[in-house]
Backbone as a ProteinNet text record, in pm:
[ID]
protein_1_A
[PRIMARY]
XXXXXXXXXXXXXXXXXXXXXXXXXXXXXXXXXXXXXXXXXXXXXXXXXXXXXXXXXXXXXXXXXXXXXXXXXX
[TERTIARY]
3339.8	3332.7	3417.9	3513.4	3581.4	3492.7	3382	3314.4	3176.4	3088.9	2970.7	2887.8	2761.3	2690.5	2679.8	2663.5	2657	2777.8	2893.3	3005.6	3050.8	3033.7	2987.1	2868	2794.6	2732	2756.4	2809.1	2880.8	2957.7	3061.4	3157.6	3117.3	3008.6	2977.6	2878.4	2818.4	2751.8	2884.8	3012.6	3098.2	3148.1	3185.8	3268.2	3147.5	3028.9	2907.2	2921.7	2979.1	2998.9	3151.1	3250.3	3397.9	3441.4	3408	3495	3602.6	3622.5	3781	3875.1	3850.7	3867.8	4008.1	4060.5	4211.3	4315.2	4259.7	4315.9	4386.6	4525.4	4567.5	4503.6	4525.3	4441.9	4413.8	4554.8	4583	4464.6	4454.6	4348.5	4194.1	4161.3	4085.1	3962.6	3849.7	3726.2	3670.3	3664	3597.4	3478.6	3366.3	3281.4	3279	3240.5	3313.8	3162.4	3056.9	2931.1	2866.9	2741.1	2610.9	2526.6	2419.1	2332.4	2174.8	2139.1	2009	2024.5	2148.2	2160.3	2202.1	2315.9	2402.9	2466.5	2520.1	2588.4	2734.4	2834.3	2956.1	3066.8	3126.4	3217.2	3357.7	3491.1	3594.4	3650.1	3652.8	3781	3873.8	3952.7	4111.7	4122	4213.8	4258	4314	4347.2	4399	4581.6	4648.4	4756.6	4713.6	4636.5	4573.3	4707.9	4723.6	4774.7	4704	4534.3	4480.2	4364.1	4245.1	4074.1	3988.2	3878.5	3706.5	3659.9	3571.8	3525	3344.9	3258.4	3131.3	3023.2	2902.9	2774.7	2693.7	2576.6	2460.4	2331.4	2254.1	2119.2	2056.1	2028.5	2018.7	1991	1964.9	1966.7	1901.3	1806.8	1714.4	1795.2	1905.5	1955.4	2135.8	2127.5	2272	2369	2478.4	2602	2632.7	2696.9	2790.6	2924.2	3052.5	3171.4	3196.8	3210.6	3255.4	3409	3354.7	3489	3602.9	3720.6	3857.6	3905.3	3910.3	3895.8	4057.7	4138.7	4241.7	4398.7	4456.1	4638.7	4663.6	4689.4	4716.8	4861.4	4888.9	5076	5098.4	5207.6	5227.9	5297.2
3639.8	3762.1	3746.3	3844.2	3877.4	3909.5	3960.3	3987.7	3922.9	3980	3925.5	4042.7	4017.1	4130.9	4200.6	4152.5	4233	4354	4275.1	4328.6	4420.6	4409.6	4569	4692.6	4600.4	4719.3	4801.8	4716	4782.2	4872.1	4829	4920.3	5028.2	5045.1	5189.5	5254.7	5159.3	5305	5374.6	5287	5338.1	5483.3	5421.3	5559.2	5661.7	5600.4	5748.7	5845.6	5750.2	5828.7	5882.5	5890.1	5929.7	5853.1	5750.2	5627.5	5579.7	5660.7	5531.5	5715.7	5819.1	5935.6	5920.8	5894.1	5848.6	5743.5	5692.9	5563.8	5629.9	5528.1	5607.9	5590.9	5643.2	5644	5496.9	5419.6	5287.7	5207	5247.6	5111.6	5193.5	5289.5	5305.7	5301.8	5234.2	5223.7	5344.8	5319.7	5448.7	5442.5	5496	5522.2	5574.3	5467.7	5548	5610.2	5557.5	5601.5	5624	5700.4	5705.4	5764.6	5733.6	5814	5711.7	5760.2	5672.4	5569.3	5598.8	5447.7	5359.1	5432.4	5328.6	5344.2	5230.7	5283.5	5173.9	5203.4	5173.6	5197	5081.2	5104.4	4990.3	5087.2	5022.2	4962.2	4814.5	4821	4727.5	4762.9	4736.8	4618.9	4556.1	4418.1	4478.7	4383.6	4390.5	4509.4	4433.1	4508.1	4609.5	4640.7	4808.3	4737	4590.9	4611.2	4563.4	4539.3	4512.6	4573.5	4615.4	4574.3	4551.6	4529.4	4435.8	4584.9	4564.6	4662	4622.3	4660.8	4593.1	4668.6	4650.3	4740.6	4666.9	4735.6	4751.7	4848.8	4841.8	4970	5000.9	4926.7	5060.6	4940.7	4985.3	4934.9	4767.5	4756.8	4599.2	4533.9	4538.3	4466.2	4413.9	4298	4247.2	4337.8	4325.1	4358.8	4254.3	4297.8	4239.9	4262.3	4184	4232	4270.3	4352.5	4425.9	4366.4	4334.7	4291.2	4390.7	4318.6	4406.5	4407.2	4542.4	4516.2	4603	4543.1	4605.8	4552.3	4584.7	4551.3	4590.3	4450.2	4486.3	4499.4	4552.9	4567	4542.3	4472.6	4400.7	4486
-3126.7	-3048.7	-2923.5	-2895	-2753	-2676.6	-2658.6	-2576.2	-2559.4	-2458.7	-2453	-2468	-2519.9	-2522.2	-2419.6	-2309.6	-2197.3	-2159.4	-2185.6	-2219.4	-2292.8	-2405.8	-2462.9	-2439.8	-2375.6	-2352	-2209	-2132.3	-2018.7	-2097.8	-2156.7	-2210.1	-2278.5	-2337.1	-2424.3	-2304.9	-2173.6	-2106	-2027.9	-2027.3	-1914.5	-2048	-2203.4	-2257.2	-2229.3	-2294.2	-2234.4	-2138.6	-2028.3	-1866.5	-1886.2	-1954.7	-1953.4	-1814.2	-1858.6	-1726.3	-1774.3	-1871	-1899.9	-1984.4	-1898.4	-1894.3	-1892.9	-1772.6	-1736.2	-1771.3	-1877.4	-1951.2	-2040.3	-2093	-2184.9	-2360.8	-2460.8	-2547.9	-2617.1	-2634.5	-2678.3	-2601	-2469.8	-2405.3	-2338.7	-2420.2	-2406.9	-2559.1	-2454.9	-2595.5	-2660.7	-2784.6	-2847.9	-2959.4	-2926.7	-3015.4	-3139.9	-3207.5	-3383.1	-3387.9	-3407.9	-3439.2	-3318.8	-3314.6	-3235	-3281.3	-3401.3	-3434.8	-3492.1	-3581	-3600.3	-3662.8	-3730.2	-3871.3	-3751.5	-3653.9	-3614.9	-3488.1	-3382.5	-3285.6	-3317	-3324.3	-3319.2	-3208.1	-3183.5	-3071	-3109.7	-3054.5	-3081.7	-2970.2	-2908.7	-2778.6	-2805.5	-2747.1	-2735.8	-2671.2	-2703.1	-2584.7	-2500.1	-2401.9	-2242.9	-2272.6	-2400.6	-2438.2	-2500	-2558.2	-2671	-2745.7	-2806.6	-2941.6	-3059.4	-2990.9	-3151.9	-3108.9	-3170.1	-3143.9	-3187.5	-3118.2	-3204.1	-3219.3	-3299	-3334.1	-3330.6	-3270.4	-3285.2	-3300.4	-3427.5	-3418	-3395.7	-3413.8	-3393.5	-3466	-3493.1	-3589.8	-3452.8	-3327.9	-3234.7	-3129.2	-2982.9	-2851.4	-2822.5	-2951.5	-2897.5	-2966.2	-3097.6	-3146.6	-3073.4	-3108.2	-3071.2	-3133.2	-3073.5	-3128.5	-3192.1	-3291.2	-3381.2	-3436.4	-3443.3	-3523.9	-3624.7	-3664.1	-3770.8	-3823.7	-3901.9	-3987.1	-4019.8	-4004.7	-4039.6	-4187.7	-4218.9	-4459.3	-4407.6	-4481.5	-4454	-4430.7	-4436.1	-4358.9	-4205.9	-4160.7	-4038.2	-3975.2	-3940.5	-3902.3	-3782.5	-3753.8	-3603.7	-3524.3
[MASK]
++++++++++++++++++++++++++++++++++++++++++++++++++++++++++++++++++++++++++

């Protein structure tokens, strides 16, 4: 994990709040999910040229990485 739990969760109350409003889209985090199954969140590295992607089934549980299924292009 790039991050720490704490760390993500800073980061999804700040997209909650539109704190990263003025960022451009590449380096800003984004919530794929938020509902009962699931909360999902995407962030970017320091460059927005790759990102972690990490869930969770809801607030008492850790985050976790979500694995990348796929081609990645440089």
């Amino acid at each position: 994990m790039k991050h720490t739990q704490e760390e993500i969760s800073q980061i999804w109350d700040h997209v909650k709040n539109n704190k990263y409003a003025g960022s451009s889209a590449q380096h800003q985090p984004v919530i794929c999910s938020d509902d009962d199954a699931e909360q999902c969140i995407s962030i970017p590295n320091s460059e927005g040229t790759d990102r972690e992607v990490y869930s969770r089934k809801n607030e008492d549980e850790e985050w976790k990485v979500v694995p990348y299924v796929g081609e990645r292009h440089a």
